[in-house]
N, C-alpha and C positions, 0 to 999 in steps of 0.2 A: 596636512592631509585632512581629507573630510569625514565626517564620523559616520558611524553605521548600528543598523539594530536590529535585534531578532527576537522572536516570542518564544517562547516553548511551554511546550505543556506535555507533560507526562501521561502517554495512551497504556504504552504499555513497553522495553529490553535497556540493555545499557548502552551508551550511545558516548562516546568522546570526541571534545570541538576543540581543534589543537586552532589559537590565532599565532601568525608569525610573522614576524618581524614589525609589526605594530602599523595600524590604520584605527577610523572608526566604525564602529560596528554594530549592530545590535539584533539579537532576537525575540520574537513579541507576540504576542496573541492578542486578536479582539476580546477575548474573553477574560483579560487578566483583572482579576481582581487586586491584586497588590505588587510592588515592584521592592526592588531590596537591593544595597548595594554591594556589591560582591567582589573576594579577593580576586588577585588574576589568576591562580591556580586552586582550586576550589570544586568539591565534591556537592550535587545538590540529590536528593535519597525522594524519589517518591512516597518512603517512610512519611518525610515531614513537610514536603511540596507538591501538590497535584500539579500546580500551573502555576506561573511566572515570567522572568524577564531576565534575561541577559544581554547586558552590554558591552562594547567593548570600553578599556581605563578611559575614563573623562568627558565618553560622550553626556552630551553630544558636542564635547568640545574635539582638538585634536588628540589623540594618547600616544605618548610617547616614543618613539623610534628604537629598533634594535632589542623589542621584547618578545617574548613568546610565552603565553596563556593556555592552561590547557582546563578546560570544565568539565569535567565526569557528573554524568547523569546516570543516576541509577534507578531501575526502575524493578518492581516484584514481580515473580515470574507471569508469563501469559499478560504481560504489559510491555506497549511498547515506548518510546520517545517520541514526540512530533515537533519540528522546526517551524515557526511559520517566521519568516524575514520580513521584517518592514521596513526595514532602512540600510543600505550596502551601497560604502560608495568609497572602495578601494583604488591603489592608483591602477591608469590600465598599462596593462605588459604591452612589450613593444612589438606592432602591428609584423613584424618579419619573422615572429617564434612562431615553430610549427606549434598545432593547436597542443596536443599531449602536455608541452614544454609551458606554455605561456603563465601559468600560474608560479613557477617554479624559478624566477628571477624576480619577483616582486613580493610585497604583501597579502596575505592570504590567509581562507579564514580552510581548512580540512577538516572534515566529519567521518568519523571511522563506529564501526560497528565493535562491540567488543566481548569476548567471553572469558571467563572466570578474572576478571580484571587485567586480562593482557589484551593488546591490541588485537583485534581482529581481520580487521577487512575496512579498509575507506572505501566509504559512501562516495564521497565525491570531496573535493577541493574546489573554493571558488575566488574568485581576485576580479579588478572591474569595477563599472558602476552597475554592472546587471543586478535587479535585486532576486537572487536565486528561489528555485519552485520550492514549495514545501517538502520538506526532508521527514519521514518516519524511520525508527530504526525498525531494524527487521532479521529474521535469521535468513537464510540463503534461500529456505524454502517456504519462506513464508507462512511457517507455522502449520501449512498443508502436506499432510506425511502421506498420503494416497496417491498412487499413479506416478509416472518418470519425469520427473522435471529434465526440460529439453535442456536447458542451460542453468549456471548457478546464476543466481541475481532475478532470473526472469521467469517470469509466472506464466509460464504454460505447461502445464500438467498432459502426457499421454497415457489413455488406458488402454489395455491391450489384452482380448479377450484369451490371448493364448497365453497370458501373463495372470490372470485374475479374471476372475468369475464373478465377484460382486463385489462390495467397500462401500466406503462410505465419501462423501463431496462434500466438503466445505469451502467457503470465503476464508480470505485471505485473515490470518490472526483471528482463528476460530476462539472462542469463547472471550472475544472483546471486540472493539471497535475497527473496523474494516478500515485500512489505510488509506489517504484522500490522493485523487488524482491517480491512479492506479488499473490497470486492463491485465484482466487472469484470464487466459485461454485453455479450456480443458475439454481434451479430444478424444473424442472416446470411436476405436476402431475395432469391429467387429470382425467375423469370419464372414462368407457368403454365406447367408442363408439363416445369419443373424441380428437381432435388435439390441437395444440396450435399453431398460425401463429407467427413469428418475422419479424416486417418491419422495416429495419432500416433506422434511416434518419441522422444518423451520423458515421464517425469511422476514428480514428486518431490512429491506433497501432501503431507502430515501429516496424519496419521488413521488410526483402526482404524473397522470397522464397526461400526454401521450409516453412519459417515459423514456425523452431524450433530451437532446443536447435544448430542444426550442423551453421545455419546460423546467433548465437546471436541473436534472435529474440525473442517479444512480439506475443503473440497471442492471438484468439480468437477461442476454439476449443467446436463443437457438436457433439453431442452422442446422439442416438434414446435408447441409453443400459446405465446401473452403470459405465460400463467400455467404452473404447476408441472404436469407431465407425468409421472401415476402408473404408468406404464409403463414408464419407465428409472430405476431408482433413480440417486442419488448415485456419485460414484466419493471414494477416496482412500488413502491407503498403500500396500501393497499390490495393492490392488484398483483398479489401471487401466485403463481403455479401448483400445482398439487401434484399429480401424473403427466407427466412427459414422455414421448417414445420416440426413439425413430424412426423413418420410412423404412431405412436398410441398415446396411454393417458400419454406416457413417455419420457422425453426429458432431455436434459442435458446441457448447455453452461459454459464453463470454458472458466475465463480468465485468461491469464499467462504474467506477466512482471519480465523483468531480471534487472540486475546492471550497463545495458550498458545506455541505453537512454529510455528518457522516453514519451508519447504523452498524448493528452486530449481524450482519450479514445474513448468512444460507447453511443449512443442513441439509443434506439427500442423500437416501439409500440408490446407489447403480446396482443392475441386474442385467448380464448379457444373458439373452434367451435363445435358446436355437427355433424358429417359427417352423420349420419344416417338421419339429415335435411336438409345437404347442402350435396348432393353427388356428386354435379360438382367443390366439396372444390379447389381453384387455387390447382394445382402443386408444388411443391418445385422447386424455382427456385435460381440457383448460376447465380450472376452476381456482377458486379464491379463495386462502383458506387465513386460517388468524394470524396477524402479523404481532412478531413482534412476541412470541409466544410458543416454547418447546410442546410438539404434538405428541 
């Protein structure tokens, strides 16, 4: 069998990498400053490692058949774990298993979320030569306690002015590193006759303009509509928001991070307003305020 390898580097929750029945393997980061060689069952403590390397037994030679490795990474609270895979190259499951199955007669490597040291919740399971996307751990809600997450796992947030009058919005794993590769959707619906303000008094994206996909960028993008609204551009980097409104009772904020670099994201006060009581409601106003830096 052919070997495999993965990076990690400790962002920020506890995270457990069960390998089974033996391939090779590895996890990795560009940024590692040193590597270590490590038992096959073995505890690594962001106490005594920010970032590092795990392999699987003997890469990158083959390791041995009929084992099972399990690595606990532990990390201090409001931290999460990050995966980044540089090398996977498991056998492939046989082309006739429905997809759910296919990991689950062969070699394989499973990532489970974990709390008070029992299992939690798998992340995902991988087998193949795919070498899989970057894995963060994470709690269910991403660390964002405001507004009704639509499903567990997935970050789209509803506010609902007949539920809540104001709160607060934050990025995903508020008070540390925003997770890579990642899209939070947070909806904010009003009554007839309603706006919603955003004041923001923080924003740390990554990005220069234009603030997409063409310039590698993170962003922070609003819609007064379901779909994309060519009347506010994107924000990110330097170019942050300050005051935000909506037209009417319907608003939209998406956040977008890629695989290149990552920030501590976004803070903003929401306020649904009835305009039919305040009709002098502020303006919507775009301005740029200190990145990178609590207001």
């Amino acid at each position: 069998m052919a070997p495999c390898r993965v990076v990690l580097e400790v962002i920020s929750c506890t995270i457990l990498i069960v390998i089974s029945k033996g391939q090779v393997w590895s996890l990795s980061n560009s940024d590692i400053t040193h590597t270590m060689l490590r038992k096959c069952n073995t505890t690594i403590s962001s106490q005594f490692e920010k970032e590092g390397e795990i392999t699987s037994l003997g890469y990158p030679n083959y390791y041995e058949e009929g084992i099972t490795c399990a690595y606990t990474l532990l990390g201090k609270p409001l931290e999460r774990v990050q995966l980044l895979f540089t090398h996977f190259n498991l056998p492939e499951p046989a082309k006739d298993i429905p997809e759910h199955q296919r990991c689950l007669h062969t070699d394989f490597v499973a990532i489970y979320n974990m709390n008070n040291n029992t299992i939690r919740r798998e992340i995902d399971h991988y087998c193949g030569s795919s070498v899989p996307l970057p894995v963060m751990s994470s709690k269910s809600d991403f660390g964002i306690t405001s507004g009704q997450q639509t499903k567990p796992g997935t970050c789209k947030f509803i506010y609902n002015s007949t539920l809540v009058r104001n709160g607060t919005l934050n990025s995903p794993n508020p008070g540390g590193f925003y997770p890579q590769d990642t899209t939070c959707h947070y909806i904010f619906r009003a009554r007839n006759g309603e706006i919603v303000r955003l004041i923001f008094k923080y924003f740390d994206v990554e990005g220069i303009l234009p603030c997409d996909r063409t310039s590698d960028s993170d962003s922070l993008e609003f819609s007064n509509f379901p779909s994309a609204d060519r009347k506010i551009p994107p924000y990110c980097g330097a170019n942050g928001p300050k005051i935000m409104q909506s037209d009417a009772s319907y608003f939209r904020v998406t956040f977008k991070s890629n695989d290149k670099f990552d920030g501590t994201g976004f803070t903003a006060d929401f306020q649904f307003l009835d305009i039919s009581k305040q009709p002098h409601v502020i303006r919507r106003i775009i301005a740029p305020i200190v990145t990178g830096t609590k207001g």
